[in-house]
Gaussian input, Z-matrix of N, CA and C with variables (Angstrom, degrees):
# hf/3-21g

backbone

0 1
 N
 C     1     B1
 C     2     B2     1     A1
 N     3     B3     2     A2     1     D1
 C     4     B4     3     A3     2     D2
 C     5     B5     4     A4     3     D3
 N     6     B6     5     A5     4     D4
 C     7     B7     6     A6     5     D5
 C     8     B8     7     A7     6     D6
 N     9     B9     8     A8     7     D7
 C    10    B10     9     A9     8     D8
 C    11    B11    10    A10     9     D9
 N    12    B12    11    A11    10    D10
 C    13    B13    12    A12    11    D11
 C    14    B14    13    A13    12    D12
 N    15    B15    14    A14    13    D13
 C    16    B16    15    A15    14    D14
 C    17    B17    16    A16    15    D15
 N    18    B18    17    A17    16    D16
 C    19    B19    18    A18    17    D17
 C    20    B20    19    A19    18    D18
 N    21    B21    20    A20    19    D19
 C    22    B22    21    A21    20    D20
 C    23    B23    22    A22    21    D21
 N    24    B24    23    A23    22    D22
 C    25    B25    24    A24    23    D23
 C    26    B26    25    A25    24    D24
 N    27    B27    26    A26    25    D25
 C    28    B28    27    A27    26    D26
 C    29    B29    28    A28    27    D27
 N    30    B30    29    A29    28    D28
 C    31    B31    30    A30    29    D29
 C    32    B32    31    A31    30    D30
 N    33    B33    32    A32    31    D31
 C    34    B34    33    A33    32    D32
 C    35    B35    34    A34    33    D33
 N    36    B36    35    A35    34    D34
 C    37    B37    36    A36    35    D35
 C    38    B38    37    A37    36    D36
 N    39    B39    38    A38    37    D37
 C    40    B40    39    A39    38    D38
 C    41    B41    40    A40    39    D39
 N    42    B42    41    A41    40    D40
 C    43    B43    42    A42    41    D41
 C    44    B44    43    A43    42    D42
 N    45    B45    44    A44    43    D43
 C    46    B46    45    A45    44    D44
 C    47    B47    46    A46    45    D45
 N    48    B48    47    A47    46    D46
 C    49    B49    48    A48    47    D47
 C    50    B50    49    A49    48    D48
 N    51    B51    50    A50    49    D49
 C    52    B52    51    A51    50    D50
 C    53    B53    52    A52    51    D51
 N    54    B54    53    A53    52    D52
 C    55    B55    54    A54    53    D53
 C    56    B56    55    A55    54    D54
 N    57    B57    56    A56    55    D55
 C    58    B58    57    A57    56    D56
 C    59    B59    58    A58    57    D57
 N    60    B60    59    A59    58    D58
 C    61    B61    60    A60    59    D59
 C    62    B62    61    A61    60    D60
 N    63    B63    62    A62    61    D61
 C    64    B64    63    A63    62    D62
 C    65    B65    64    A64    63    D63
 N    66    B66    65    A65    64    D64
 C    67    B67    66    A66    65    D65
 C    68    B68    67    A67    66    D66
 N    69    B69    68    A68    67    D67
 C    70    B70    69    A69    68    D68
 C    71    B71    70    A70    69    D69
 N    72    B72    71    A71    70    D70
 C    73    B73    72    A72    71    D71
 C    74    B74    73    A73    72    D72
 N    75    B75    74    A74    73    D73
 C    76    B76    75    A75    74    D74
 C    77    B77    76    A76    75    D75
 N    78    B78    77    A77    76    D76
 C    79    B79    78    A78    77    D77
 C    80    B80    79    A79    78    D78
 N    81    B81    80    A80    79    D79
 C    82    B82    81    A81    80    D80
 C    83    B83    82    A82    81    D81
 N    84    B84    83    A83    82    D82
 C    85    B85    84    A84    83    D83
 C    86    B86    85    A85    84    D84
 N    87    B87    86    A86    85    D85
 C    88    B88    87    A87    86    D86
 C    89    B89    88    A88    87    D87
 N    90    B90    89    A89    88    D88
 C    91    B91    90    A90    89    D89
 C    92    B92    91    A91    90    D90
 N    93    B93    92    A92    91    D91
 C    94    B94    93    A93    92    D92
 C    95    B95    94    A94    93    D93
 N    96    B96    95    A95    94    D94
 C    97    B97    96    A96    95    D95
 C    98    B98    97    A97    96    D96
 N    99    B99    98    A98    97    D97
 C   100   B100    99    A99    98    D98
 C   101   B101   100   A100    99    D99
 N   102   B102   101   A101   100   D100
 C   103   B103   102   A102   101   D101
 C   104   B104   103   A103   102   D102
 N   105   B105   104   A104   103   D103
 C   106   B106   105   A105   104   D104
 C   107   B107   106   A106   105   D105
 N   108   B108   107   A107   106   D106
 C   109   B109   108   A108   107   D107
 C   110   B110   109   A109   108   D108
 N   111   B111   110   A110   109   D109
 C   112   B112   111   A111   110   D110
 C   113   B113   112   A112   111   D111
 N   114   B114   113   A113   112   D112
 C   115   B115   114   A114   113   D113
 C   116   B116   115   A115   114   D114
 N   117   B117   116   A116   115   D115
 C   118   B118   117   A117   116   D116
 C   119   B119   118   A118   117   D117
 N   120   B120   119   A119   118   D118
 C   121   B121   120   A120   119   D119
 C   122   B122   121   A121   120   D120
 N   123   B123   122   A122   121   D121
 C   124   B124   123   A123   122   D122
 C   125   B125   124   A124   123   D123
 N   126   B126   125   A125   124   D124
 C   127   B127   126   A126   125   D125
 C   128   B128   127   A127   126   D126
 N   129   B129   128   A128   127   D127
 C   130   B130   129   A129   128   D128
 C   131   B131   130   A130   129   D129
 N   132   B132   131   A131   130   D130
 C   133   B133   132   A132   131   D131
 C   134   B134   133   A133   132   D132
 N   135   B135   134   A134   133   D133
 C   136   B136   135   A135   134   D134
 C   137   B137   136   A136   135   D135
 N   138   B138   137   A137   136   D136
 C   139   B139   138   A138   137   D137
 C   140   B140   139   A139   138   D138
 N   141   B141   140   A140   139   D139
 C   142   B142   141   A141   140   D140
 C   143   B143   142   A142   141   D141
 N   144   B144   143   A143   142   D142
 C   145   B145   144   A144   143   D143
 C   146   B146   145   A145   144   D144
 N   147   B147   146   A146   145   D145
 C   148   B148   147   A147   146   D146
 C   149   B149   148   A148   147   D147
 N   150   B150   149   A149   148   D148
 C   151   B151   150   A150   149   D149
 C   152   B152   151   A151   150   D150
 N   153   B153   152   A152   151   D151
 C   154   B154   153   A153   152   D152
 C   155   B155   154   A154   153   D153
 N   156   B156   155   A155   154   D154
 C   157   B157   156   A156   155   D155
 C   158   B158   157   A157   156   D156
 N   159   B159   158   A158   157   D157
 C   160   B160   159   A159   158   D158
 C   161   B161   160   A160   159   D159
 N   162   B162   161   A161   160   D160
 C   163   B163   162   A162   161   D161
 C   164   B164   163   A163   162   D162
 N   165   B165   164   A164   163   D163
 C   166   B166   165   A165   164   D164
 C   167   B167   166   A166   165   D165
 N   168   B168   167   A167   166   D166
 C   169   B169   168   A168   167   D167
 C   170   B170   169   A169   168   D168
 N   171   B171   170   A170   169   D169
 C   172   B172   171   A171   170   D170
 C   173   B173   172   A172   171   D171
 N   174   B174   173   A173   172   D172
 C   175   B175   174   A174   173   D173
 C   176   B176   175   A175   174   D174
 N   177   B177   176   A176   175   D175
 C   178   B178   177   A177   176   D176
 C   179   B179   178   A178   177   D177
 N   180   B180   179   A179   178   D178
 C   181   B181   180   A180   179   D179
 C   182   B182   181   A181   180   D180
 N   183   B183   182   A182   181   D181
 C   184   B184   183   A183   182   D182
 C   185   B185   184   A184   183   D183
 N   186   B186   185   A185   184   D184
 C   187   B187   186   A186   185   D185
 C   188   B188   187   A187   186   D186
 N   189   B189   188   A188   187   D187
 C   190   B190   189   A189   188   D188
 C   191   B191   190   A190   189   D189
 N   192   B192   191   A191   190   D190
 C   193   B193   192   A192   191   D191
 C   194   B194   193   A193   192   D192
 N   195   B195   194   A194   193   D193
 C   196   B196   195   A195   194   D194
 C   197   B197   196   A196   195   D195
 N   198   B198   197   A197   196   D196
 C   199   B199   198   A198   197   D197
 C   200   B200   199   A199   198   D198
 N   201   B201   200   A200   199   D199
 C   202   B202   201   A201   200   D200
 C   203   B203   202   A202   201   D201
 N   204   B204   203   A203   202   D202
 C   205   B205   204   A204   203   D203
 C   206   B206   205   A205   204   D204
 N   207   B207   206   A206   205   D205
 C   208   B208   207   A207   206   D206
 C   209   B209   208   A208   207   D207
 N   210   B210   209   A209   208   D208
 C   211   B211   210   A210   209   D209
 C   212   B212   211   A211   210   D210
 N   213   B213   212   A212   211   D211
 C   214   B214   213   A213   212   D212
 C   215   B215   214   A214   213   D213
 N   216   B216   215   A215   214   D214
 C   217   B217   216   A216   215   D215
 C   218   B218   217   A217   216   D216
 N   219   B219   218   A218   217   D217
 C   220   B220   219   A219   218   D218
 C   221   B221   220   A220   219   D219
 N   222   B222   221   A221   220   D220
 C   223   B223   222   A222   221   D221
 C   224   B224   223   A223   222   D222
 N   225   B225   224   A224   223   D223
 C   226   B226   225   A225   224   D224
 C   227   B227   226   A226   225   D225
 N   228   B228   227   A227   226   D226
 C   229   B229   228   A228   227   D227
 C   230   B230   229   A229   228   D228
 N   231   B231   230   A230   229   D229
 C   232   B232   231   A231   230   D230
 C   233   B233   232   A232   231   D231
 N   234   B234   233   A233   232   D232
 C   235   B235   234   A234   233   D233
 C   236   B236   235   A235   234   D234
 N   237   B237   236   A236   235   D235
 C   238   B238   237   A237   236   D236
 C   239   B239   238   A238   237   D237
 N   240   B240   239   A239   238   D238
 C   241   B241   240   A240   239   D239
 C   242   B242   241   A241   240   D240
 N   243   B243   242   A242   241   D241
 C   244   B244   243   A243   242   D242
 C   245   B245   244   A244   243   D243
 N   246   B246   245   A245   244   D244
 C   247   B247   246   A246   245   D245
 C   248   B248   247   A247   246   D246
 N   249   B249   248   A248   247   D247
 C   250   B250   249   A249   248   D248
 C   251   B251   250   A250   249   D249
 N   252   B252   251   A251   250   D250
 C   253   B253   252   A252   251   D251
 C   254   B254   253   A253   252   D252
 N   255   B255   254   A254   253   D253
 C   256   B256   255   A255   254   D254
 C   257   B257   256   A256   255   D255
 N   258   B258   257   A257   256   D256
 C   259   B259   258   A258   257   D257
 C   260   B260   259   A259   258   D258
 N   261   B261   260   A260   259   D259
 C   262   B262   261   A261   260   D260
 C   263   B263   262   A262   261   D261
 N   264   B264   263   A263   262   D262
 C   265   B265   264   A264   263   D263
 C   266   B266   265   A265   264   D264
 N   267   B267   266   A266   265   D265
 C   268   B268   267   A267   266   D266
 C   269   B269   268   A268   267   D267
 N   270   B270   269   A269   268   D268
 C   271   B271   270   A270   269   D269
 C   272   B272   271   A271   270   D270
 N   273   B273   272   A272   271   D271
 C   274   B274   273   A273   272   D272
 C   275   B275   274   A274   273   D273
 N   276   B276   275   A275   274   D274
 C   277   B277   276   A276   275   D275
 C   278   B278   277   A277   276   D276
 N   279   B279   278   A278   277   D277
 C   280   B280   279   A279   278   D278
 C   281   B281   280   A280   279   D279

   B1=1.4543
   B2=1.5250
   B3=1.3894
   B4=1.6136
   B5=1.5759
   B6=1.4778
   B7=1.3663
   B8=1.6237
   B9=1.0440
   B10=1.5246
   B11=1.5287
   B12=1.7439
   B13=1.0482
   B14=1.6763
   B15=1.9819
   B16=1.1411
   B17=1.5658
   B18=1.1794
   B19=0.8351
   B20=1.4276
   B21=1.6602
   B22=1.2591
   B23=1.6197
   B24=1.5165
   B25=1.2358
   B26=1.6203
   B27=1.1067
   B28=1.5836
   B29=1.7707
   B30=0.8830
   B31=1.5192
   B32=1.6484
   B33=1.6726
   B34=1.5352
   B35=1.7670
   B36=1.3116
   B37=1.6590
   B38=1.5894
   B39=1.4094
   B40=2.0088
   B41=1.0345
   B42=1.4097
   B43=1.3152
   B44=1.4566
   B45=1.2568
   B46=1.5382
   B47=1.8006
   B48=1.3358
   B49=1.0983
   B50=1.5916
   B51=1.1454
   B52=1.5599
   B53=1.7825
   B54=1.1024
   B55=1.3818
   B56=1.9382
   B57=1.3606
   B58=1.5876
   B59=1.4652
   B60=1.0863
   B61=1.8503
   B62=0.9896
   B63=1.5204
   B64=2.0535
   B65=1.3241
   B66=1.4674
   B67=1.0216
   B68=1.8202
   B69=1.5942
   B70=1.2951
   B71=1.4715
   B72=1.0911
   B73=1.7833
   B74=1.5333
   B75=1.0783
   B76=1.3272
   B77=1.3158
   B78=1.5933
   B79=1.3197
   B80=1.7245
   B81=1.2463
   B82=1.6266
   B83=1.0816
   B84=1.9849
   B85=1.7997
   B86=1.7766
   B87=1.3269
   B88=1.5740
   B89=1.4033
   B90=1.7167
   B91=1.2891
   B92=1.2641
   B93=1.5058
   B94=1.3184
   B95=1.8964
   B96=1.1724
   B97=1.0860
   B98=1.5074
   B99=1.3633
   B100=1.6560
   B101=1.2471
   B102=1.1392
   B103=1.7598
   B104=1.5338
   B105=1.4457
   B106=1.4507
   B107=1.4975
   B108=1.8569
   B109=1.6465
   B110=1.5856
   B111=0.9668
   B112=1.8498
   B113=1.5509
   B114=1.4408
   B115=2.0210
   B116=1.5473
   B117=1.6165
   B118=1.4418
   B119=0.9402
   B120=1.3067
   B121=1.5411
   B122=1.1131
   B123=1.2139
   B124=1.6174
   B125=1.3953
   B126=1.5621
   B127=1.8844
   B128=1.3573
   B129=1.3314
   B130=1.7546
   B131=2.4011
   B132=1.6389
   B133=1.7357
   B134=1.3220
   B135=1.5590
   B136=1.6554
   B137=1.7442
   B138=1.2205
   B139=1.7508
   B140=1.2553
   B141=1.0991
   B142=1.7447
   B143=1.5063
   B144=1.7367
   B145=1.0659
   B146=1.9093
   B147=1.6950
   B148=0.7572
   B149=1.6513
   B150=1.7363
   B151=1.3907
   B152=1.6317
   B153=1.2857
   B154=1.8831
   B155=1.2606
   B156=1.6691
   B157=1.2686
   B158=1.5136
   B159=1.5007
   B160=1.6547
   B161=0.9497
   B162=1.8001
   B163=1.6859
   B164=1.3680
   B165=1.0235
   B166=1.5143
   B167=1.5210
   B168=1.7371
   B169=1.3890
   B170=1.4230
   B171=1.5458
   B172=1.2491
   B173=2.0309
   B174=1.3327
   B175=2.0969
   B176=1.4570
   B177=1.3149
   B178=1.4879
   B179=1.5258
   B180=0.8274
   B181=1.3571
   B182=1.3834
   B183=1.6407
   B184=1.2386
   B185=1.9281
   B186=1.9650
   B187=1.8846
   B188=1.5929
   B189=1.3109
   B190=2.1660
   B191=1.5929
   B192=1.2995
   B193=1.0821
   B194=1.1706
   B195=1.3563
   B196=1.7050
   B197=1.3969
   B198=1.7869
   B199=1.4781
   B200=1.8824
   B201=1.2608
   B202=1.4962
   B203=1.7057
   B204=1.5600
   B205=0.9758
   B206=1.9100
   B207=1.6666
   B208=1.4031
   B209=1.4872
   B210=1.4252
   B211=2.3196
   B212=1.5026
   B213=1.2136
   B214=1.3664
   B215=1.8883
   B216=1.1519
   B217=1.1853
   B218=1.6292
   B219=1.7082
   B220=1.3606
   B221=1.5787
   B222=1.3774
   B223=1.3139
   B224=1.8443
   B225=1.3913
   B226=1.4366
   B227=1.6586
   B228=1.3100
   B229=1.1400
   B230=1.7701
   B231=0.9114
   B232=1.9868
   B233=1.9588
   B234=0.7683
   B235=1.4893
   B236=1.3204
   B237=1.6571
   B238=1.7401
   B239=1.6771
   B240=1.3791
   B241=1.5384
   B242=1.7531
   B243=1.8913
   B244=1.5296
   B245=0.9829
   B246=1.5299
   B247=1.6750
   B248=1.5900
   B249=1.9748
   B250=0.9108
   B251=1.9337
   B252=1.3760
   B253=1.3860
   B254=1.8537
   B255=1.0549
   B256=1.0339
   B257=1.3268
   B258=0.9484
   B259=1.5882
   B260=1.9249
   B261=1.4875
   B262=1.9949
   B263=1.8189
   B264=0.8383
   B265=1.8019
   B266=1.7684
   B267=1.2827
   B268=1.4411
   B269=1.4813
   B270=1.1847
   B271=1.5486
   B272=1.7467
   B273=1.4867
   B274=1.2409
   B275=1.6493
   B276=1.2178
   B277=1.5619
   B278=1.4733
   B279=1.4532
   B280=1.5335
   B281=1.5400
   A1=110.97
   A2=117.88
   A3=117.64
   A4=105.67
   A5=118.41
   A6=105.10
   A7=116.05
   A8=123.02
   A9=123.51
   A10=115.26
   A11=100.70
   A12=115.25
   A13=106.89
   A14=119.52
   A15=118.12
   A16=106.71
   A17=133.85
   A18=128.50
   A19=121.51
   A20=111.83
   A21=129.49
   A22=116.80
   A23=104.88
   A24=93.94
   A25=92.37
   A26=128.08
   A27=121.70
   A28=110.75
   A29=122.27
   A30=125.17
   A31=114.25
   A32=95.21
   A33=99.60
   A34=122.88
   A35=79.59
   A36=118.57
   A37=99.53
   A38=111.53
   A39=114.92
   A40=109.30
   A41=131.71
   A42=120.91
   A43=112.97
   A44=119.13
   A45=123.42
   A46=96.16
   A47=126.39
   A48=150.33
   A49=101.93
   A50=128.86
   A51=130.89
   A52=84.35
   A53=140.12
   A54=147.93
   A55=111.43
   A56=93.91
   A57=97.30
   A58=119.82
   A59=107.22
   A60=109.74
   A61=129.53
   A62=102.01
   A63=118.95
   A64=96.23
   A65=128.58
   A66=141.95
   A67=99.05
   A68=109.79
   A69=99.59
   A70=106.64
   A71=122.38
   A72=101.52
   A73=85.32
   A74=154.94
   A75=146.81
   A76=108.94
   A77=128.44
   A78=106.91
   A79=133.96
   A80=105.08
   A81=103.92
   A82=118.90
   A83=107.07
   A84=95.08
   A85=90.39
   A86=125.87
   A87=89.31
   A88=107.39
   A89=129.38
   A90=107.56
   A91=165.01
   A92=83.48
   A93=107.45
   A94=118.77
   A95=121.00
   A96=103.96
   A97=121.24
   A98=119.42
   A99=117.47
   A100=112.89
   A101=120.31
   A102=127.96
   A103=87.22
   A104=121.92
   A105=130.34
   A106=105.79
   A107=89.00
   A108=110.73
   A109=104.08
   A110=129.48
   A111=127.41
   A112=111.68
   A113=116.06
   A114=113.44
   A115=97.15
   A116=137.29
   A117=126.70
   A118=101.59
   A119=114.71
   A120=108.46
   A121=160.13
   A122=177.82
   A123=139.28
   A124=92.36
   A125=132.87
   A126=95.08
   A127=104.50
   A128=120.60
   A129=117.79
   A130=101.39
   A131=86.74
   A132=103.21
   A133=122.20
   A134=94.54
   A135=123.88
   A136=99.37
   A137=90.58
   A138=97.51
   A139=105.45
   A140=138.81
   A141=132.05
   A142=133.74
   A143=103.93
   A144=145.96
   A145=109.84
   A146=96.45
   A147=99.16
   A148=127.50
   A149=86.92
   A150=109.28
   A151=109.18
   A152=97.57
   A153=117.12
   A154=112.56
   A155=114.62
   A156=109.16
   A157=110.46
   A158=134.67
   A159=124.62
   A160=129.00
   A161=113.18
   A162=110.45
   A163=123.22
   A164=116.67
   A165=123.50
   A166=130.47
   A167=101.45
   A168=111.90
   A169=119.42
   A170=106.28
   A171=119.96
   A172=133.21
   A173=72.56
   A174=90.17
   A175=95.96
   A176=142.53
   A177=135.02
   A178=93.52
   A179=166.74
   A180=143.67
   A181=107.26
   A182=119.09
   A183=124.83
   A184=100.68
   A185=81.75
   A186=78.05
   A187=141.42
   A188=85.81
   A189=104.60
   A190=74.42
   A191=123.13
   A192=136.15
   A193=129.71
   A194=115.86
   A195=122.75
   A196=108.74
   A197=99.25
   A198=108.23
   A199=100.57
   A200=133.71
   A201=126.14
   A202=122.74
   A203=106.62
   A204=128.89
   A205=109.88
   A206=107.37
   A207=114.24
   A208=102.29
   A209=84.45
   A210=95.29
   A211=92.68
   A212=136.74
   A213=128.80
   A214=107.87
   A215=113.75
   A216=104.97
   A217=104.35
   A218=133.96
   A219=114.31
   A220=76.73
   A221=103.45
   A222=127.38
   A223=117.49
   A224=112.28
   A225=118.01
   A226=140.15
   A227=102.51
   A228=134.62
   A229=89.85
   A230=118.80
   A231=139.72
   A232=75.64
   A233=137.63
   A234=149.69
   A235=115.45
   A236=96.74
   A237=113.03
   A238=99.32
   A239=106.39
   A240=125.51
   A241=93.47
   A242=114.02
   A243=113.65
   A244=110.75
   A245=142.83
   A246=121.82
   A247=99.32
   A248=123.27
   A249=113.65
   A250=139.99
   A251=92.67
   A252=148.14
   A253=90.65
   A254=150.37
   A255=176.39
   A256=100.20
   A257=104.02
   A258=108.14
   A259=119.04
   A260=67.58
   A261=99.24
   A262=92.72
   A263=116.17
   A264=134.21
   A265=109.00
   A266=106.19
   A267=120.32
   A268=113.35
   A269=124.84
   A270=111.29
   A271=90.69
   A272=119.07
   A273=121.51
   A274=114.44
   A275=116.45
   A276=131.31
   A277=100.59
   A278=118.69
   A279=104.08
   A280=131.47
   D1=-44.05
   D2=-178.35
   D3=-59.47
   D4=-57.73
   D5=179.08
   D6=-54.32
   D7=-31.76
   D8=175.31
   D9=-47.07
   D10=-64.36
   D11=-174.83
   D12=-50.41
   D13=-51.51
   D14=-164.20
   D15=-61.14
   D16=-20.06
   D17=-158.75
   D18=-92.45
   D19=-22.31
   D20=172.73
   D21=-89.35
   D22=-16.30
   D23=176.14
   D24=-100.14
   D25=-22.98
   D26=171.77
   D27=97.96
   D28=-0.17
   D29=164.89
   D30=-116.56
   D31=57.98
   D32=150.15
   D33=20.52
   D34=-92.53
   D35=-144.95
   D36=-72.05
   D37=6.12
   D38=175.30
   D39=-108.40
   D40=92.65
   D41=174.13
   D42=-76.23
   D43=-8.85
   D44=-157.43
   D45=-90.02
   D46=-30.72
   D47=165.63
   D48=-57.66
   D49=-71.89
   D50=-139.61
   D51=-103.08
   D52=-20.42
   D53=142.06
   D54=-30.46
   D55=-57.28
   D56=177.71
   D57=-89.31
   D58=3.16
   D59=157.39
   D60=-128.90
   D61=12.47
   D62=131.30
   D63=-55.19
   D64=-67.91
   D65=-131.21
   D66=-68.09
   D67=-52.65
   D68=-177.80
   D69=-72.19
   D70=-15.14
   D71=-161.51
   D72=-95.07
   D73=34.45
   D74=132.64
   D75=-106.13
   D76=-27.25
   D77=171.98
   D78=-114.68
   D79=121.43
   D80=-158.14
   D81=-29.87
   D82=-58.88
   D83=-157.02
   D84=-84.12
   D85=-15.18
   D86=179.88
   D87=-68.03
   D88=-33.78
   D89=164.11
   D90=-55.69
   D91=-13.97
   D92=164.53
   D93=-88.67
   D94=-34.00
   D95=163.05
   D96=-63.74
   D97=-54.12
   D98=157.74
   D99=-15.25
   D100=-57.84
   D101=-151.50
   D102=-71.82
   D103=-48.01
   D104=-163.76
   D105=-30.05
   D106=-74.01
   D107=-160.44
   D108=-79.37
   D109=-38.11
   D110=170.90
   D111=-64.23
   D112=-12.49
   D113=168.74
   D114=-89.17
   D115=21.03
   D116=177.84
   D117=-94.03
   D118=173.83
   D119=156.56
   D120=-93.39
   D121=117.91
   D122=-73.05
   D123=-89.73
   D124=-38.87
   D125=-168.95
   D126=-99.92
   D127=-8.02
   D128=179.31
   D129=-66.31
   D130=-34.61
   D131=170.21
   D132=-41.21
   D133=-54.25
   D134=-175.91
   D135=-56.44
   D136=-74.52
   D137=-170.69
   D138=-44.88
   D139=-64.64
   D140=177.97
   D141=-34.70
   D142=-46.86
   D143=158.46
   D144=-24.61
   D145=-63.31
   D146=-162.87
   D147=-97.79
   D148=-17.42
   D149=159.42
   D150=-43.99
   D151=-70.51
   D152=-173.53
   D153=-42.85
   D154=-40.59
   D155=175.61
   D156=-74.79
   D157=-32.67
   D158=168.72
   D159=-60.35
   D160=-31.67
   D161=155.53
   D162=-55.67
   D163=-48.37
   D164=-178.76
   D165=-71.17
   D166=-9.60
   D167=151.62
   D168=-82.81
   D169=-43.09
   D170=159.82
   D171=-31.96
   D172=-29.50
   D173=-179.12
   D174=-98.89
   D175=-37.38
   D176=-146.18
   D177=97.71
   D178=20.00
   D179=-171.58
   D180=-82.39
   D181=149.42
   D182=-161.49
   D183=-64.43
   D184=141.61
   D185=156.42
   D186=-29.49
   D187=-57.83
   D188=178.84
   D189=-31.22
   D190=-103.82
   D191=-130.01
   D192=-43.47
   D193=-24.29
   D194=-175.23
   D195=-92.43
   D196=-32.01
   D197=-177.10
   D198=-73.22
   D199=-49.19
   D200=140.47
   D201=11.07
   D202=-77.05
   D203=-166.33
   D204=-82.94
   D205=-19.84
   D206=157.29
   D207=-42.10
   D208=-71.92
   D209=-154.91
   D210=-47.99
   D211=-26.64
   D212=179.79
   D213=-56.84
   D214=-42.75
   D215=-167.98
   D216=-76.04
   D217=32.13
   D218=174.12
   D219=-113.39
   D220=137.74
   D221=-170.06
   D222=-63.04
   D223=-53.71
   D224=137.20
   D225=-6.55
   D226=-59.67
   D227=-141.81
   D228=-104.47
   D229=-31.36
   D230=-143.58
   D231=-116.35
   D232=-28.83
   D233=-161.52
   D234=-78.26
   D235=-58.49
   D236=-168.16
   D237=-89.28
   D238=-44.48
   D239=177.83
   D240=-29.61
   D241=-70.96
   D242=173.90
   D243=-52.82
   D244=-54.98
   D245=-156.45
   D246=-55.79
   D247=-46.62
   D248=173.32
   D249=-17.47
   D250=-73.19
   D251=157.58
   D252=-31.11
   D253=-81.59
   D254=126.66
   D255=14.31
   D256=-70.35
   D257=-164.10
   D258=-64.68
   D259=-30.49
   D260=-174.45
   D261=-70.81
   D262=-61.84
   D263=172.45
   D264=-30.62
   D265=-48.25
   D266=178.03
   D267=-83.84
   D268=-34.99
   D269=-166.46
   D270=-87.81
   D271=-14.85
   D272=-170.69
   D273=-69.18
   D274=-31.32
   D275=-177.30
   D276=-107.14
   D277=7.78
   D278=149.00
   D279=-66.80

């Protein structure tokens, strides 16, 4: 599954990344918040993005995580991440 995943999101070489979208497509409400902020639109995306990441410096929350929510802001990347997300969403309410 990780190589799958790395390969569709296209940065290989992050497991810490393609780790956390294992993470949502097995877990509902993080997928569903995912789904939230990646259905915006790229700069309403941005702004949230980046909000989330100042709270979460704001708490201590580990590096991984904000840096996570970096790769979110390449628009591309924030794109396939949803169809992912999406698809996972649908076979889930089968």
């Amino acid at each position: 599954m990780k190589r799958f995943l790395s390969r569709l999101i296209k940065k290989p070489d992050d497991d810490t990344f393609v780790t956390f979208v294992q993470v949502a497509m097995e877990d509902q409400k993080i997928r569903d918040q995912m789904l939230s902020v990646l259905a915006m639109q790229h700069p309403e995306r941005l702004q949230k993005l980046r909000a989330w990441q100042e709270e979460l410096r704001a708490d201590n929350a580990p590096a991984q995580l904000t840096e996570i929510l970096h790769y979110l802001e390449d628009e591309p990347r924030a794109n396939q991440t949803l169809l992912i997300l999406q698809k996972t969403a649908l076979k889930s309410k089968d």
